[in-house]
C-alpha positions in Angstrom: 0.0 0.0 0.0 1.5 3.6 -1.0 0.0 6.5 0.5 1.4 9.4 2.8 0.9 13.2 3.2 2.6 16.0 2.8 5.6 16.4 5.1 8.7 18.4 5.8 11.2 17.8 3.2 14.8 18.2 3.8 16.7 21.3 2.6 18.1 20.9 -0.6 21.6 21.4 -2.0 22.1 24.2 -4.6 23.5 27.5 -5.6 23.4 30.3 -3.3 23.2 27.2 -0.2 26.8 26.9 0.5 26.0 22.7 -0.5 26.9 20.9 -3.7 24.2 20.1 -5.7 22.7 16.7 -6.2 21.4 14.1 -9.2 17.6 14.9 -7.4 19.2 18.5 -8.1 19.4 18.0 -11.1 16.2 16.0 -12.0 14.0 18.5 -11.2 15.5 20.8 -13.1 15.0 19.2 -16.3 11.8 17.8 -14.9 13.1 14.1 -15.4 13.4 11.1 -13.0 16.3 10.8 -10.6 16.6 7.3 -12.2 17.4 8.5 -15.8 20.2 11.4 -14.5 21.7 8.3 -12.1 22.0 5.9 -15.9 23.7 8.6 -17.6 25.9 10.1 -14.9 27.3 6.9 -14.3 27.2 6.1 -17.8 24.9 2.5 -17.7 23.6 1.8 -21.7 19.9 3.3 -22.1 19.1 6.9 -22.2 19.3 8.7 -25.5 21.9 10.7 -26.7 19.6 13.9 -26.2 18.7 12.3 -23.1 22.5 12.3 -22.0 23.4 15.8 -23.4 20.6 17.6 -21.7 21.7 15.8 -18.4 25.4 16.7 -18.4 24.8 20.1 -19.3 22.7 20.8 -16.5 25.0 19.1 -14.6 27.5 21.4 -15.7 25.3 24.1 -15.1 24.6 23.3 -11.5 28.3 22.5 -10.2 27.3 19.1 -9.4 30.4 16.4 -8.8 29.7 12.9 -8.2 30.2 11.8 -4.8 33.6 10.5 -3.9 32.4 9.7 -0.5 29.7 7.4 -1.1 32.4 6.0 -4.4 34.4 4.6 -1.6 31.9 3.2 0.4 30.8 0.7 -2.2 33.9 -0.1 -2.9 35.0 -0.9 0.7 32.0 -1.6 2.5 31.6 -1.8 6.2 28.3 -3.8 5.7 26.9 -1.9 8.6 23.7 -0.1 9.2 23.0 2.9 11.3 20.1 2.9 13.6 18.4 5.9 15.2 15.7 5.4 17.9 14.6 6.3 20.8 15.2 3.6 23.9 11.8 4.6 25.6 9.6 4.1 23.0 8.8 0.1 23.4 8.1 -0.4 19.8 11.2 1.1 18.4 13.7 -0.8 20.7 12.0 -4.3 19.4 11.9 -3.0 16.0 15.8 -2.6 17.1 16.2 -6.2 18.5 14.0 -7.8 15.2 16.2 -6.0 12.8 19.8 -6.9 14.6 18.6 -10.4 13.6 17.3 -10.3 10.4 20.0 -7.6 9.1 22.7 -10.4 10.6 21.1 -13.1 8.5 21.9 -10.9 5.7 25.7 -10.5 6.6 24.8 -6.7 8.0 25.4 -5.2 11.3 23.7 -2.5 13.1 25.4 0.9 14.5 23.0 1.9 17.1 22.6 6.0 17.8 19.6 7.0 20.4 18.1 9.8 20.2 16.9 11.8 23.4 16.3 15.2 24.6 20.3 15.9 25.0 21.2 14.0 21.7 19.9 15.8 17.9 18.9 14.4 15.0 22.1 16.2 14.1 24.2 14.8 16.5 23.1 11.1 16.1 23.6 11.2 12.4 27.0 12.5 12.3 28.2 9.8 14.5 26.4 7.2 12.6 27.9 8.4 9.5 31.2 8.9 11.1 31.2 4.3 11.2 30.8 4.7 7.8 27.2 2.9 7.5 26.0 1.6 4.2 22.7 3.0 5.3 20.6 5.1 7.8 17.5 4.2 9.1 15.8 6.4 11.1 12.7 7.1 13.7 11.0 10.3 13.6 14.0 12.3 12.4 14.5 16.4 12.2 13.5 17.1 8.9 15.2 20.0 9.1 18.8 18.3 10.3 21.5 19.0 7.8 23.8 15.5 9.1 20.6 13.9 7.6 20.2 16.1 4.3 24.2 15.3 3.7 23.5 11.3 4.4 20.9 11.4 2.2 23.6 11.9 -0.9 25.7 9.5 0.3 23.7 6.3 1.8 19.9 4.8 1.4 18.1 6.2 3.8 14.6 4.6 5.2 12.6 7.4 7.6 10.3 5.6 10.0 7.3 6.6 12.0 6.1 9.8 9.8 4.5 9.7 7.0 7.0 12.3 4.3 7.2 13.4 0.8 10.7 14.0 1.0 12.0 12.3 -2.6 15.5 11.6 -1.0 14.1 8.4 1.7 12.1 6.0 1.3 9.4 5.7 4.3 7.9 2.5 5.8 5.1 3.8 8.7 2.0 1.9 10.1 -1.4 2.3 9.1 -3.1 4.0 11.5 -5.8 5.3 9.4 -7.0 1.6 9.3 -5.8 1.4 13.0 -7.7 3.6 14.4 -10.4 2.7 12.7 -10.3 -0.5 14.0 -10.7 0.4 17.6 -13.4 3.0 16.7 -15.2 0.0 15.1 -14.4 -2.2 18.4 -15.9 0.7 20.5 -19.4 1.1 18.6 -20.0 -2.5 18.6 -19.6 -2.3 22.2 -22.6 0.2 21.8 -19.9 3.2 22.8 -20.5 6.5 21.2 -18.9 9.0 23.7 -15.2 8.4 22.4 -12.5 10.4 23.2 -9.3 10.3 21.9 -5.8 11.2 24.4 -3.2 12.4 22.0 -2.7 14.4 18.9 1.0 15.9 20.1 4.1 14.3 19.0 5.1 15.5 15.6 3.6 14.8 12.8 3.1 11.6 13.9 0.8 12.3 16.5 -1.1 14.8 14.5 -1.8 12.0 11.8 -3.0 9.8 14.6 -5.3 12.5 15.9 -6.7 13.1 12.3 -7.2 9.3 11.9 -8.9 9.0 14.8 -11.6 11.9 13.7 -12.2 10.2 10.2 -13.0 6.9 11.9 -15.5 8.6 14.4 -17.0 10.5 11.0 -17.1 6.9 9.3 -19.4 6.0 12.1 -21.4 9.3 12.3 -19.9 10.5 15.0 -18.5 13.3 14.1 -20.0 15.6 16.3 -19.0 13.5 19.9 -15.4 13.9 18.5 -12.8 14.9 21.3 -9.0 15.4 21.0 -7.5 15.6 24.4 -4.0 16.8 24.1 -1.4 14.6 24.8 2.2 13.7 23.6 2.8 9.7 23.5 4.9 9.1 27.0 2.9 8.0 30.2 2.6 11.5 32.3 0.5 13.3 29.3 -1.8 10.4 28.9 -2.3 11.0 33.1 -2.7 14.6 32.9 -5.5 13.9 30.2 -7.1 11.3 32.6 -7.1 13.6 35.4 -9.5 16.2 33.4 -11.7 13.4 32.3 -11.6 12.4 36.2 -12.7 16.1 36.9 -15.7 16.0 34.3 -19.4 15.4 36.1 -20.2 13.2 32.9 -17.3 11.4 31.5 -16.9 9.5 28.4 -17.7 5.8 28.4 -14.2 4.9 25.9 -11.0 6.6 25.9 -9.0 5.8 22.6 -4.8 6.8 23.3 -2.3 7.4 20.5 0.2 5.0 22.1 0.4 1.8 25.0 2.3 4.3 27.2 -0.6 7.6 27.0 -2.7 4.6 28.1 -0.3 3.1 30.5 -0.4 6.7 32.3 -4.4 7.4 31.9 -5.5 3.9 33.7 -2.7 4.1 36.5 -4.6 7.9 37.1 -8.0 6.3 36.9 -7.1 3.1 39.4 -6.5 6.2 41.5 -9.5 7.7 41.2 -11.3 4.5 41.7 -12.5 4.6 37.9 -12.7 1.2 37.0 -11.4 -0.4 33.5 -13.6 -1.5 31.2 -16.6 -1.3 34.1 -16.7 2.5 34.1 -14.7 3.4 31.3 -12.7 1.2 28.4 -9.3 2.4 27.2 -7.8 1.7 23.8 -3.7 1.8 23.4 -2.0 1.7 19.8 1.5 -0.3 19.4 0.5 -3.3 21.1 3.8 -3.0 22.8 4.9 -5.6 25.8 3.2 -3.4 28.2 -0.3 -4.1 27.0 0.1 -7.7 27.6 0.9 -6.9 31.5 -1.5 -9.4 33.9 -1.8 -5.7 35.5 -3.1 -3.9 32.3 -4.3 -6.1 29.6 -5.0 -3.6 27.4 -6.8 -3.6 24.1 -4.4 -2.1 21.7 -4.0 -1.4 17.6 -1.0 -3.8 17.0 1.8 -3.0 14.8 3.3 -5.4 12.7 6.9 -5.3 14.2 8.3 -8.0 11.7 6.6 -6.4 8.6 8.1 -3.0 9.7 11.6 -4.9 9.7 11.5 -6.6 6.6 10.3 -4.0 4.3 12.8 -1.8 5.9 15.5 -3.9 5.4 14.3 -4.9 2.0 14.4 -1.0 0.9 17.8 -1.1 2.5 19.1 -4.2 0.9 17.5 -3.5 -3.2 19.5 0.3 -2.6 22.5 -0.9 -2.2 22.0 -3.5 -4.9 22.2 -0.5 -7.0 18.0 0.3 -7.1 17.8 4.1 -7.8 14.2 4.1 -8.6 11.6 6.5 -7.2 10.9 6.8 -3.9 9.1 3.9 -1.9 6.1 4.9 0.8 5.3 1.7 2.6 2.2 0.9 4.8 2.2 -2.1 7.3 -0.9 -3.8 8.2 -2.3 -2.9 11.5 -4.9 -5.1 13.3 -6.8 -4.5 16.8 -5.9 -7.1 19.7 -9.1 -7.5 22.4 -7.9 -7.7 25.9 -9.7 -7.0 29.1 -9.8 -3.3 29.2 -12.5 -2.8 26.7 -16.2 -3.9 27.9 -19.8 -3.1 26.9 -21.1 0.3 27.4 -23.7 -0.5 29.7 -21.9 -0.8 32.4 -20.4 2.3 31.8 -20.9 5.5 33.4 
């Protein structure tokens, strides 16, 4: 499945930018494919002879210099991939321990960089590239991080979490329009209609979430009990949410959360209260992490496919540096809803 939106794309190369220009440079300024300029500046049999001219002029034009960096990687490779992730987020560190497997099985390694609040999508990429790795792949980068524009002309680079545009990556992300839609599903056939969603911060990511969440509640006709409370994915804005729902004289019979953790933190505030999961009120996660499965939680939660987010990764990784220099790929993995006890009937709900 190929679909997306419009994202943040990474600053370009060109005149006037202090940056060498690039073959994408180049291809949209003759309004070709990035494909046809990478055939004839490398000189592979194909493109016509007008086709070839038109390319090297404008790569004359431009300034643009083929790449001695990434030259020397193919030709002495390290056979190692760089990782960036962030260690609390449980669905990224298994997608870390899934792909140190299956990249192994391949002959690669990993290079692992975490990201945190003292630690840049600048900073992480630099030293990955600094291992020389074959290729990046990355969680929720900085868009606007120049380390990633730079590794972008000189290794494959797979963006995960977001949904992007950007020509230069390819970008594997969950569906969570069909995710969230799931669980909206799950809620109404519990006869639930007072649904409110904890989440929406986050990036893009948890925007796209948010929106998902209000086209699966229009699906149903619901549009108008719609309710985005604000909250980034970790466990103390998912409790800061419960606590105004706690507050309310006429709360909502289904909270829906953007991620296990935002739900993790909204049922440890309503234990508190003495709210009572699913009796008084059900609660939804997404990610299906290990923490849903807890004998102390067993949430209901929109699964993601950790192994198909690995292997089309690594499979975009692996066809690049086979030499693939086709158009951008924009991946979506299956997502499907896992029933646990937190969700119950409305009924019994306040």
């Amino acid at each position: 499945m190929t679909t997306g939106v419009e994202g943040s794309r990474i600053p370009r190369r060109g005149k006037g930018s202090g940056r060498l220009p690039t073959m994408q440079d180049i291809a949209a300024h003759l309004g070709v494919s990035r494909q046809l300029v990478s055939l004839v500046m490398r000189g592979v049999p194909g493109p016509s002879a007008e086709s070839r001219e038109r390319i090297l002029a404008a790569a004359g034009e431009l300034g643009y210099r083929p790449n001695a960096s990434a030259r020397l990687l193919r030709q002495n490779r390290t056979r190692l991939i760089g990782m960036m992730f962030e260690m609390r987020n449980p669905f990224q560190v298994r997608f870390v321990e899934r792909l140190f497997v299956r990249a192994a099985e391949k002959g690669f390694g990993l290079v692992l960089g975490p990201l945190t609040v003292e630690r840049s999508t600048d900073a992480v990429v630099a030293e990955l590239m600094e291992e020389r790795v074959e290729a990046l792949v990355a969680f929720n980068p900085d868009p606007g991080s120049a380390a990633l524009a730079e590794a972008c002309d000189l290794v494959p680079v797979v963006w995960l979490g977001d949904w992007v545009q950007t020509p230069e990556v390819d970008n594997v992300h969950v569906d969570e329009v069909e995710g969230l839609r799931l669980a909206i599903e799950h809620m109404v056939g519990l006869g639930h209609r007072d649904i409110v969603y904890v989440g929406g911060l986050g990036g893009r990511v948890g925007r796209d979430r948010a929106d998902a969440y209000r086209a699966a509640m229009a699906t149903f006709g619901l549009s108008d009990q719609a309710e985005v409370l604000s909250s980034d994915f970790w466990e103390e804005g998912g409790a800061v949410a419960a606590r105004e729902i706690v507050a309310r004289t006429r709360r909502p019979t289904a909270v829906v959360c953007c991620g296990d953790q935002c739900a993790a933190g909204v049922m440890a505030v309503f234990a508190r209260s003495g709210i009572r999961v699913p009796e008084d009120v059900s609660v939804v996660g997404f990610d299906d992490s290990y923490l849903s499965s807890l004998s102390y939680h067993r949430l209901t939660s929109v699964r993601q496919d950790v192994e198909a987010t690995v292997e089309a990764t690594l499979g975009s990784v692996l066809e690049r540096l086979d030499g693939d220099d086709g158009p951008r790929r924009a991946v979506a993995t299956a997502t499907t809803l896992v029933v646990r006890e937190s969700t119950g009937s409305a009924q019994t709900g306040a």
